[in-house]
C-alpha positions in Angstrom: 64.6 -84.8 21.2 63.7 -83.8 17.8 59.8 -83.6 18.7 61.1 -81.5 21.9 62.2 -79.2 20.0 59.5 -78.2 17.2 57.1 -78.0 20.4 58.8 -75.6 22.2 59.8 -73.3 19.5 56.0 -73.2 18.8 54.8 -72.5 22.4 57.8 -69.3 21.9 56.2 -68.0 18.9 52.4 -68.3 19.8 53.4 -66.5 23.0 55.5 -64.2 20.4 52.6 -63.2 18.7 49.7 -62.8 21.3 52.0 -60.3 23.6 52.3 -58.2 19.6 48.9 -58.4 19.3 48.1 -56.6 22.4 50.6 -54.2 22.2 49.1 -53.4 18.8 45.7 -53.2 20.1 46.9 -50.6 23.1 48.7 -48.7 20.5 45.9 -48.1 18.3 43.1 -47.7 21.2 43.7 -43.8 21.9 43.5 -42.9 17.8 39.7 -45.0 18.3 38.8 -42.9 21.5 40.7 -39.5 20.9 41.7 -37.3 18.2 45.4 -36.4 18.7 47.3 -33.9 17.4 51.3 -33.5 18.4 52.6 -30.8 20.1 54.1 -29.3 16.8 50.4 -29.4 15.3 48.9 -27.6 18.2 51.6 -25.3 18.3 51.8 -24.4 14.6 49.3 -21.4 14.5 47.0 -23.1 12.8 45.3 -24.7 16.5 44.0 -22.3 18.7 42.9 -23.6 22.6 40.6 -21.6 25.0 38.2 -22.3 28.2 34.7 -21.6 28.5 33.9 -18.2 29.5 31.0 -16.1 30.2 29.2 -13.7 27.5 26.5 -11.9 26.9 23.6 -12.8 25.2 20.6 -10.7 23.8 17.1 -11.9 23.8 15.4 -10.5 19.9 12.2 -10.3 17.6 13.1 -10.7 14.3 10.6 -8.7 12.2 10.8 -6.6 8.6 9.8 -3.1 8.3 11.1 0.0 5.6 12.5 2.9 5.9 9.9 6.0 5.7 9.7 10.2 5.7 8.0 11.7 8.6 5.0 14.0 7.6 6.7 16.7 8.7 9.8 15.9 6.8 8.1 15.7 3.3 6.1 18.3 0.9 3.8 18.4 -1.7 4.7 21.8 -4.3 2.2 23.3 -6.3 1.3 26.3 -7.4 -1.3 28.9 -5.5 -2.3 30.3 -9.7 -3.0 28.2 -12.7 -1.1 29.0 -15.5 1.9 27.6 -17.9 5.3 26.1 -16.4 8.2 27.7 -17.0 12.0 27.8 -16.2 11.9 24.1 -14.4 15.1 23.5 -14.1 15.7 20.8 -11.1 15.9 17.0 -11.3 14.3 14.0 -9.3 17.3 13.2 -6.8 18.5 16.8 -6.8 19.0 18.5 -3.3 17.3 22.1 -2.7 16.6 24.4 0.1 14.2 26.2 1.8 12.8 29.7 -0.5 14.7 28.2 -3.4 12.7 29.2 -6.5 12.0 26.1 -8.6 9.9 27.2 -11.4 7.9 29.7 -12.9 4.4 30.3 -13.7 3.2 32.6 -16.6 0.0 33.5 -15.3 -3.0 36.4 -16.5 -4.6 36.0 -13.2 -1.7 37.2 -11.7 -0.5 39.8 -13.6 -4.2 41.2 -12.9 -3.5 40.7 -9.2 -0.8 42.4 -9.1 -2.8 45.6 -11.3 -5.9 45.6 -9.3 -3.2 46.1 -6.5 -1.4 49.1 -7.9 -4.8 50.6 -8.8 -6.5 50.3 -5.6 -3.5 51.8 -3.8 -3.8 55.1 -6.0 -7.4 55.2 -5.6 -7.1 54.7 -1.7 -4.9 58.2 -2.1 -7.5 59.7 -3.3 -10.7 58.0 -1.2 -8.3 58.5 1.9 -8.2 62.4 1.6 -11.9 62.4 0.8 -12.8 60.2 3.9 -10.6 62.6 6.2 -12.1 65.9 4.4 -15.7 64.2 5.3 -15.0 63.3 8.6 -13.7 67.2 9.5 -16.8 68.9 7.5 -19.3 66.3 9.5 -18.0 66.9 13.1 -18.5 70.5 12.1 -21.9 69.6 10.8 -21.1 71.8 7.7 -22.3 68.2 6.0 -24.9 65.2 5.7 -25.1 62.3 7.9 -25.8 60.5 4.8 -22.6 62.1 2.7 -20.6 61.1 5.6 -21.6 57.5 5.7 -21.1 57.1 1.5 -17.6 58.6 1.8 -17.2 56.2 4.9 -18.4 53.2 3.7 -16.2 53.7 0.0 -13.3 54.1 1.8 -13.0 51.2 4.3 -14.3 49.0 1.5 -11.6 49.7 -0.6 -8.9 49.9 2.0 -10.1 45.8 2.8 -10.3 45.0 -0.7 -6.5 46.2 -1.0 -5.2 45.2 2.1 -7.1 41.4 0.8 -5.3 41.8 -2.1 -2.4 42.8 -1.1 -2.3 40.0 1.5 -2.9 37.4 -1.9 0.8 39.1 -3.1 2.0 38.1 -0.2 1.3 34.9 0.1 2.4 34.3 -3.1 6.0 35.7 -2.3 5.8 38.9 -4.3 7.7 42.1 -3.0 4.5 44.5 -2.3 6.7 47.6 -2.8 7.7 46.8 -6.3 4.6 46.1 -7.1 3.3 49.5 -5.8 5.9 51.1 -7.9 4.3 49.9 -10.7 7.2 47.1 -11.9 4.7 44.0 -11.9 6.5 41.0 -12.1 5.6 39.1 -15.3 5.5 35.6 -13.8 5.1 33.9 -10.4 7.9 32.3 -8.7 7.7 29.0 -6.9 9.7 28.2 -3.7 10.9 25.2 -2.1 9.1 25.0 1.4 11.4 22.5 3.1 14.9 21.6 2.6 15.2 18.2 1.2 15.6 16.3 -2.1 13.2 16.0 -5.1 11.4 12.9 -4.9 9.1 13.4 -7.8 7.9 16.0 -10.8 5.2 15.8 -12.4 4.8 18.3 -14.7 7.0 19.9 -17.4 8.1 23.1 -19.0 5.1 24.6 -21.6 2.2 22.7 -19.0 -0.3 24.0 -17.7 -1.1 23.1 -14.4 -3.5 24.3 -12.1 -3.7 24.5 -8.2 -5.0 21.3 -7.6 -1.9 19.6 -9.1 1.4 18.5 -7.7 3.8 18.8 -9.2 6.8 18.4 -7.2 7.6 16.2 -4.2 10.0 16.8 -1.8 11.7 14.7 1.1 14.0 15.5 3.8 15.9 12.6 4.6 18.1 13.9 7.2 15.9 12.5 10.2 14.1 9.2 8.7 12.2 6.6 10.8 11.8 3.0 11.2 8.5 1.8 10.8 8.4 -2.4 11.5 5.4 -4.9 11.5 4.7 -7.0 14.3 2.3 -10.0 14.9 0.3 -9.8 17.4 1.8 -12.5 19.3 5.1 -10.7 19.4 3.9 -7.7 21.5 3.9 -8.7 24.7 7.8 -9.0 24.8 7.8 -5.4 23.2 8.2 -1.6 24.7 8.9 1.9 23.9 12.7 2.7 24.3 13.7 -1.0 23.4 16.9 -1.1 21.3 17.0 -2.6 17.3 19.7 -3.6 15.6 18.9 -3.4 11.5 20.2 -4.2 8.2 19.8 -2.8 4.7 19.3 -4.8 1.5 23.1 -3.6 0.8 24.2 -5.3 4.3 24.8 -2.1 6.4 23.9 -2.1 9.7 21.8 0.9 11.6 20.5 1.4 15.2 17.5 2.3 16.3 15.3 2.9 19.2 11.3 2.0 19.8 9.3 5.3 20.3 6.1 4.0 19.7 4.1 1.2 19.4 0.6 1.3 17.6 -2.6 0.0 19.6 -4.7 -1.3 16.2 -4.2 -4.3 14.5 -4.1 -4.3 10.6 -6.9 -6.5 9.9 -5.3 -8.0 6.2 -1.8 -8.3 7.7 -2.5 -9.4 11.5 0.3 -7.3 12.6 0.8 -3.8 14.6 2.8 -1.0 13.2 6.2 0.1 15.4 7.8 3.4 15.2 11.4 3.7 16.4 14.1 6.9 15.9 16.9 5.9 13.5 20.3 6.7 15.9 22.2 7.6 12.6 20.1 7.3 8.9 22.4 9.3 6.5 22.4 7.3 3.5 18.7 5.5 3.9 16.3 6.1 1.1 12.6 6.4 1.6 11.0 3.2 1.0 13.7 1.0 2.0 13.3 -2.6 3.0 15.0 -3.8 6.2 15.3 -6.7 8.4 15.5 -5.7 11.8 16.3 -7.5 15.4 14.1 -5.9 18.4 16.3 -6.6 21.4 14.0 -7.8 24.1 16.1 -8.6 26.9 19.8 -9.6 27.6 21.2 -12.3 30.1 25.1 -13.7 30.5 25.8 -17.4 29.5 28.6 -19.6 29.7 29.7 -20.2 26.2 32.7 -20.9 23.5 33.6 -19.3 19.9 31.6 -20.2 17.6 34.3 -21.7 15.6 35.1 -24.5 17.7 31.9 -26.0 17.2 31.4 -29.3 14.3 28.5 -29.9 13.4 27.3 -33.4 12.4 24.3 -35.0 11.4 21.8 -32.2 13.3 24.2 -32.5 16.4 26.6 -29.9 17.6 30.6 -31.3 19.1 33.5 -29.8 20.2 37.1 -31.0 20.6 37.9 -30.7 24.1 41.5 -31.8 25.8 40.8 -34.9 27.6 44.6 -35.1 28.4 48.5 -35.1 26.9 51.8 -36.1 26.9 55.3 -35.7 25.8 54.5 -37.1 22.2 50.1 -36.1 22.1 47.3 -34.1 23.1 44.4 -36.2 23.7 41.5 -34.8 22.6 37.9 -36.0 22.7 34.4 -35.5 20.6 31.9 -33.9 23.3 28.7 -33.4 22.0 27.3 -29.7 23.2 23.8 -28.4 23.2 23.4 -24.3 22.1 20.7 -21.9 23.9 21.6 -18.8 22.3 24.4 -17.5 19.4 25.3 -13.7 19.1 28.0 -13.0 16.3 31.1 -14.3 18.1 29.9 -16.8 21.0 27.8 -19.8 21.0 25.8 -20.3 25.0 26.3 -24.0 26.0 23.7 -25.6 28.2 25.1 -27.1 31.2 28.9 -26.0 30.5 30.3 -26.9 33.7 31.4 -30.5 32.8 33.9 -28.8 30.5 34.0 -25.4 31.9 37.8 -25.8 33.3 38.8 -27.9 30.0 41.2 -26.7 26.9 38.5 -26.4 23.1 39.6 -26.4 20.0 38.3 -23.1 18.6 40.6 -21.9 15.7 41.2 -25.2 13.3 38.6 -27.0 14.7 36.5 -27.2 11.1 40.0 -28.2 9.3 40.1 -31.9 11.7 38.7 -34.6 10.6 37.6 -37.3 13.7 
C-alpha cells in the first residue's frame, strides 16, 4: 500500500510539471516572435502608428557649383586721366550708386583740357565772324578764292578741334558751361557706373595712378547666378528650365532654375559648366560655394516616415502590427528595402504586403527588439 502510494504521487507531480512547462513555453513564445508593447505604452504619446501612404519622390544630380556676378552686373573703375588720388573716401563692402562720385583726381592734363577749351571757344568768336564776313565779301566776289578758302579751312578746323575737345569734358563728366565761363574745375571727379558694392580698391589717397589701372571694383549682387559643374556622364538627364534645390556653406537653402547648359567640356576638369537664375539671392556673396540638387524627374511611391525605420547591421526594419489584444499589441520586425528618401518619407519596394498594416513611426528608434 505504501509502495502504491509514493508511485502515484510521482506520476501526479511529473504530470504537474510537464503541463507548467508548456504553459511557460506558450507564455514566453510571443516576447520570442513579437515585440509587444501594452495598450498604455502605445497610447502614452510617446508611440505614434500610421499606414503606408503614397508620396512624391524627386529624381536629382547632386553636383557643386559657386555663386558668381554676371558681366553685366560687375565694373571695373578707373580713371579716363592720370594723375594723383584724392578724397577716396569709400570702403571694400560699402554700397554705392550709380553717378556717385568716389574719388578725385588732381590732374595737369586736365586742367589744360579744360583751358584749351575755354580758349578755343573765344577764338571760335572771333574765326566765326571772320568766316561769315568772308563768305559775304566772296559771293560778292569783292574777294579771293584763295582768302576765302584760308578763312574757311581755319574756321571749321578750330570749330572740330573744340567741339573734340569739348566732347573729352564730357566724357569725363564736366559741366561744359562752367567751364566756358571760365570756373575750371581743379580736379576730376570719378563716378560710380553701376549700382552695387565695392568689391575691391586698389589704390590709395596721394597715388598716382594712370588709365590703365583699376582701381575700384564693383559688384551688383542683386540678381546673382548659379554656375554648377557637371560630368559629362550626367548630361544626358539634364535640360534648360529644370528646377535646383541648393545650399550654402551656412545651411540656407535657395532655388534656382537651369537656363543654360554649356556645349564644351573642360578638358582639366571633365565636366560642363550650367547656368541657372537664382529665384531669390539676397544675401549670396560672389564666390560662394554651394552644393546643389538638379531635380531631374519626379514619380509617386508608396512609402512610410522615415522615422519608423531601424536600421541594423546594413539592413533596414520596421515595427509593423502583426495583431493585439485586450492586454498587447503584437508587433513584428519586417525587414524593408528603400528606392528613394526625400526629407520626410522613405519609398518602400514592394509595400503592398504591409500596405493595409499599423508602423511604428514616432518611438520606433527608442524600442529595443
Amino acid at each position: 500500500m505504501y509502495r502504491i502510494t509514493i508511485l502515484i504521487l510521482a506520476i501526479v507531480l511529473f504530470t504537474s510539471c510537464k503541463k507548467t512547462a508548456t504553459q511557460e513555453n506558450n507564455a514566453t513564445e510571443p516576447t520570442q516572435k513579437y515585440l509587444t508593447l501594452t495598450p498604455a505604452q502605445v497610447n502614452s504619446g510617446n508611440i505614434k502608428l500610421e499606414k503606408i501612404a503614397t508620396n512624391d519622390f524627386q529624381g536629382s544630380v547632386q553636383v557643386t557649383g559657386k555663386i558668381q556676378v554676371s558681366s553685366a552686373q560687375q565694373s571695373a573703375v578707373s580713371t579716363l586721366m592720370p594723375g594723383i588720388m584724392k578724397n577716396l573716401t569709400v570702403i571694400e563692402g560699402q554700397q554705392v550708386q550709380k553717378g556717385q562720385i568716389l574719388f578725385y583726381v588732381e590732374s595737369q592734363d586736365f586742367i589744360s583740357l579744360q583751358q584749351d577749351l575755354a580758349t578755343l571757344n573765344e577764338k571760335l568768336v572771333y574765326l566765326k565772324n571772320d568766316y561769315e564776313r568772308q563768305t559775304a565779301l566772296f559771293k560778292e566776289n569783292a574777294n579771293t578764292e584763295k582768302k576765302y578758302m584760308e578763312v574757311t579751312s581755319e574756321y571749321k578746323s578750330s570749330l572740330a578741334t573744340f567741339n573734340g575737345t569739348k566732347k573729352k569734358l564730357q566724357l569725363l563728366g564736366i559741366n561744359i558751361e562752367q567751364v566756358l565761363s571760365g570756373n575750371l574745375y581743379m580736379s576730376l571727379p570719378v563716378y560710380a557706373p553701376i549700382n552695387g558694392s565695392i568689391k575691391m580698391i586698389n589704390g590709395m589717397n596721394g597715388a598716382y595712378i594712370n588709365t590703365s589701372d583699376s582701381v575700384l571694383e564693383i559688384v551688383n549682387l542683386n540678381n546673382p547666378i548659379l554656375t554648377l559643374q557637371v560630368f559629362e556622364s550626367q548630361l544626358n538627364a539634364l535640360k534648360v528650365n529644370q528646377n535646383i534645390d541648393f545650399t550654402t556653406s551656412y545651411g540656407k537653402t535657395y532655388q534656382a532654375k537651369i537656363v543654360n547648359i554649356g556645349s564644351a567640356i573642360d578638358p582639366n576638369t571633365k565636366t560642363v559648366q550650367i547656368v541657372a537664375a537664382i529665384a531669390n539671392g539676397n544675401g549670396l556673396l560672389d564666390g560662394l560655394q554651394v552644393n546643389a540638387n538638379i531635380i531631374t524627374h519626379a514619380t509617386n511611391a508608396k512609402s512610410i516616415s522615415y522615422k519608423a525605420v531601424i536600421s541594423e547591421d546594413n539592413k533596414d526594419f520596421v515595427y509593423v502590427l502583426h495583431h493585439k489584444d485586450k492586454d498587447f499589441y503584437y508587433f513584428e520586425k519586417t525587414p524593408i528595402v528603400i528606392t528613394a528618401k526625400n526629407d520626410n518619407w522613405v519609398a518602400i519596394e514592394n509595400a503592398n504586403p504591409i500596405e493595409n498594416k499599423e508602423i511604428i513611426t514616432e518611438g520606433a528608434n527608442m524600442l529595443d527588439f
